[in-house]
C-alpha positions as CSV (number, residue, x, y, z in Angstrom):
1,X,-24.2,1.8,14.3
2,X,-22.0,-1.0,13.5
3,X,-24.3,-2.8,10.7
4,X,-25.1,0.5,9.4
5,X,-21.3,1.5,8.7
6,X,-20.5,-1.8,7.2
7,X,-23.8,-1.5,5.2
8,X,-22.6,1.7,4.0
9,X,-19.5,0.3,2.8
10,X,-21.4,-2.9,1.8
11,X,-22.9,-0.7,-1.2
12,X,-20.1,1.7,-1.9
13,X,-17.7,-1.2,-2.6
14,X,-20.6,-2.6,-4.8
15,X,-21.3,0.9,-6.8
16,X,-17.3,1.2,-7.0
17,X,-17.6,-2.0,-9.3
18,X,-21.3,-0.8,-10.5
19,X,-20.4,1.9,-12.0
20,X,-17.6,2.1,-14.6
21,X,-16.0,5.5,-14.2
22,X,-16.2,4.5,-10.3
23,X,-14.4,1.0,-11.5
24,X,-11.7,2.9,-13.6
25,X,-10.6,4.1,-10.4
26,X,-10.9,1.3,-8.1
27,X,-9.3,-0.9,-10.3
28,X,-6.2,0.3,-9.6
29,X,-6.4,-0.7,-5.8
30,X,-7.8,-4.2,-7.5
31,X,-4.7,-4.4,-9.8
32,X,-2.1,-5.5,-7.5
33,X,-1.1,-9.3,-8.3
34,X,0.5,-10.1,-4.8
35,X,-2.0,-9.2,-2.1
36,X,-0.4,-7.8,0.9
37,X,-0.9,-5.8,4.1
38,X,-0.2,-2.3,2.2
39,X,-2.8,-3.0,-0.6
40,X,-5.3,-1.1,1.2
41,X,-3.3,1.8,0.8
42,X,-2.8,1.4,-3.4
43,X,-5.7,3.7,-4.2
44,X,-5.9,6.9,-6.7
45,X,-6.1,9.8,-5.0
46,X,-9.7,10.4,-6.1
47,X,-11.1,7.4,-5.0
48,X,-9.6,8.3,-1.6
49,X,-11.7,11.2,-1.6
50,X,-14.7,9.2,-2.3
51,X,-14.2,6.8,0.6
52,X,-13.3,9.5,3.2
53,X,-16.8,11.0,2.2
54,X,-18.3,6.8,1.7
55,X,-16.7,6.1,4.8
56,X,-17.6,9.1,7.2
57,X,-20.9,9.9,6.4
58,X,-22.6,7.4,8.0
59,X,-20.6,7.8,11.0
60,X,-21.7,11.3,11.2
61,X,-24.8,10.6,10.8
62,X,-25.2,7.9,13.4
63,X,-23.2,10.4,15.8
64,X,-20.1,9.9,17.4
65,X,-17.4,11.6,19.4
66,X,-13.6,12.4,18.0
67,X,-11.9,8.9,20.0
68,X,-14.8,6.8,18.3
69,X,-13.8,8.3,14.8
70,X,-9.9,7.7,16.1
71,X,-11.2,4.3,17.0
72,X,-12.7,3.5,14.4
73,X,-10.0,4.8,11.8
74,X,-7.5,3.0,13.5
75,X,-9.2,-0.5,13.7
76,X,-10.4,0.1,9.8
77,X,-7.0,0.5,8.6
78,X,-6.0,-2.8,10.7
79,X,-8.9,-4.7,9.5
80,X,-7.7,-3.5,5.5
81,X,-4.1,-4.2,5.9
82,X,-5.6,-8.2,7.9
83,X,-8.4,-8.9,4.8
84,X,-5.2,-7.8,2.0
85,X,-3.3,-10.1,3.9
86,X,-1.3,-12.9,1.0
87,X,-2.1,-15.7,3.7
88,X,-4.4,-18.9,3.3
89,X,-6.5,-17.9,6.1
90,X,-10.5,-17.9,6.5
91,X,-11.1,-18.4,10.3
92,X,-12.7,-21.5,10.1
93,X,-16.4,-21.3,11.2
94,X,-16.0,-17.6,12.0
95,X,-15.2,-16.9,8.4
96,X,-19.2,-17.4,7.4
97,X,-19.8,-14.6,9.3
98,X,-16.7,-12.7,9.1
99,X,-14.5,-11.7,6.2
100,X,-11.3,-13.3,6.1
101,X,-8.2,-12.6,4.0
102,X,-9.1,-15.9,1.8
103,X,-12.6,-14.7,1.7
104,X,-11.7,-11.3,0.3
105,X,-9.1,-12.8,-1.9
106,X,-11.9,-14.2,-4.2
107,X,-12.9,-10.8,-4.6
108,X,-9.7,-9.6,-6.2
109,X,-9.7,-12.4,-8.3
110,X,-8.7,-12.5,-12.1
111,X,-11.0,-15.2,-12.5
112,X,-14.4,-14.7,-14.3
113,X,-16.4,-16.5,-12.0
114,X,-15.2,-14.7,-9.2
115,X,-16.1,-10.9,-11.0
116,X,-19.1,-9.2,-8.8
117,X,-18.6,-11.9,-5.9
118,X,-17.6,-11.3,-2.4
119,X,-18.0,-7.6,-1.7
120,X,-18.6,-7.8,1.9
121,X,-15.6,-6.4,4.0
122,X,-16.0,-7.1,7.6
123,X,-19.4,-8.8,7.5
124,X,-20.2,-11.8,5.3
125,X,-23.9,-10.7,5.6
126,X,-24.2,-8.4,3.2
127,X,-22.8,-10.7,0.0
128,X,-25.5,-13.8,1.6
129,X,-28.5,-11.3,1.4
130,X,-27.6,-9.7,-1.8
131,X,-26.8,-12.9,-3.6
132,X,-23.2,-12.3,-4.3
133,X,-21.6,-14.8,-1.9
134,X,-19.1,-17.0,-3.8
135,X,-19.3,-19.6,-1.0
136,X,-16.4,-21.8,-1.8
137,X,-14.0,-20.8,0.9
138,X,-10.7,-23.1,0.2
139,X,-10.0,-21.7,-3.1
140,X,-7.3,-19.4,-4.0
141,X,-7.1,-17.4,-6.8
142,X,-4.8,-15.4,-8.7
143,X,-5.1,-11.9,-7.7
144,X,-5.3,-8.8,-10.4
145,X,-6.5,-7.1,-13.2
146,X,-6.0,-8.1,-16.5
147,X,-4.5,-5.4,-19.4
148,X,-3.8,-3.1,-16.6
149,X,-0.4,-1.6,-16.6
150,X,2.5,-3.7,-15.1
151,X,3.4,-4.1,-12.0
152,X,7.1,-2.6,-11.5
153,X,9.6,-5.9,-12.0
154,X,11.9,-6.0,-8.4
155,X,14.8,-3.6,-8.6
156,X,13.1,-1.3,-11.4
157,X,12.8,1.5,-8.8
158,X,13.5,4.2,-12.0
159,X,10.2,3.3,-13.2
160,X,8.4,3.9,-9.9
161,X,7.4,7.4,-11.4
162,X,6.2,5.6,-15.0
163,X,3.9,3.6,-13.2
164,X,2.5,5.7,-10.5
165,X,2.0,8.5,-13.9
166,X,0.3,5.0,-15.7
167,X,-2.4,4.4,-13.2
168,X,-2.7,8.2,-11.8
169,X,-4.0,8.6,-15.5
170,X,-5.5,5.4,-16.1
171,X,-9.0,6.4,-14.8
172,X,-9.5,9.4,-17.0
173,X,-7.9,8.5,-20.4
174,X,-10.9,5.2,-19.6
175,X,-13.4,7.8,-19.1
176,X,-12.2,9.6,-21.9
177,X,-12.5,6.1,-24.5
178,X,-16.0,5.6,-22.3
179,X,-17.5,9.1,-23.7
């Protein structure tokens, strides 16, 4: 059940990059410049939707009781709030196998060479079979996503609203200059 879940989100992170109205939304949560514990929870509100329905259905699928959902929720949201972590970690020989905070850093990367790379976000497994493995695991790279809008400067707290109105929009005023 386990390799089919992270399977599952394997491919719905991938098709989240894929797919450029799915991007337009998940670039937000990939727009954050200072990875940290609560950047799993920087998401549109659409894209939360998705990955409730991403997240779930497999588990439904495979079976399981209410505690193991509760389980599983719980741990997930530990696991996000570890891999977001702003920390030079990549468990050492653990971290070819399992996704480290380092690991998923690359991922988030500005950097060109890093775009496409790294998807994987318990299992390294998936990114070696798929070919999107960027194996170098002692780099790390500035975190964001360029000509997105600006991160709110410390102490700005009046333009909290601005922002959150920026990138609650952001999505459909791309789809709208996509059509």
């Amino acid at each position: 059940r386990s390799l089919i879940t992270d399977f599952a989100f394997y491919v719905s992170h991938l098709l989240r990059h894929k797919i450029p109205w799915l991007w337009y939304f998940h670039a937000i949560h990939h727009s954050q410049r200072e990875m940290n514990p609560i950047t799993p929870n920087r998401a549109h509100f659409f894209e939360d939707i998705v990955n409730v329905a991403i997240h779930t259905v497999p588990i439904a699928f495979v079976g399981g009781s209410y505690p193991t959902w509760f389980v599983f929720t719980f741990l997930n949201s530990i696991w996000g709030c570890f891999i977001h972590s702003n920390v030079r970690i990549n468990l050492g020989f653990l971290g070819r196998f399992i996704v480290s905070p380092q690991y998923h850093r690359v991922h988030h990367s500005m950097q060109r060479e890093h775009f496409d790379m790294n998807y994987g976000e318990r299992l390294t497994l998936w990114d070696y079979l798929f070919r999107t493995l960027h194996a170098d695991r002692e780099i790390y790279p500035e975190t964001g996503v360029k000509d997105f809008p600006d991160e709110i400067a410390p102490g700005a707290a009046k333009n909290v609203f601005l922002l959150w109105a920026q990138q609650t929009t952001y999505p459909f005023v791309m789809i709208g200059r996509s059509i």
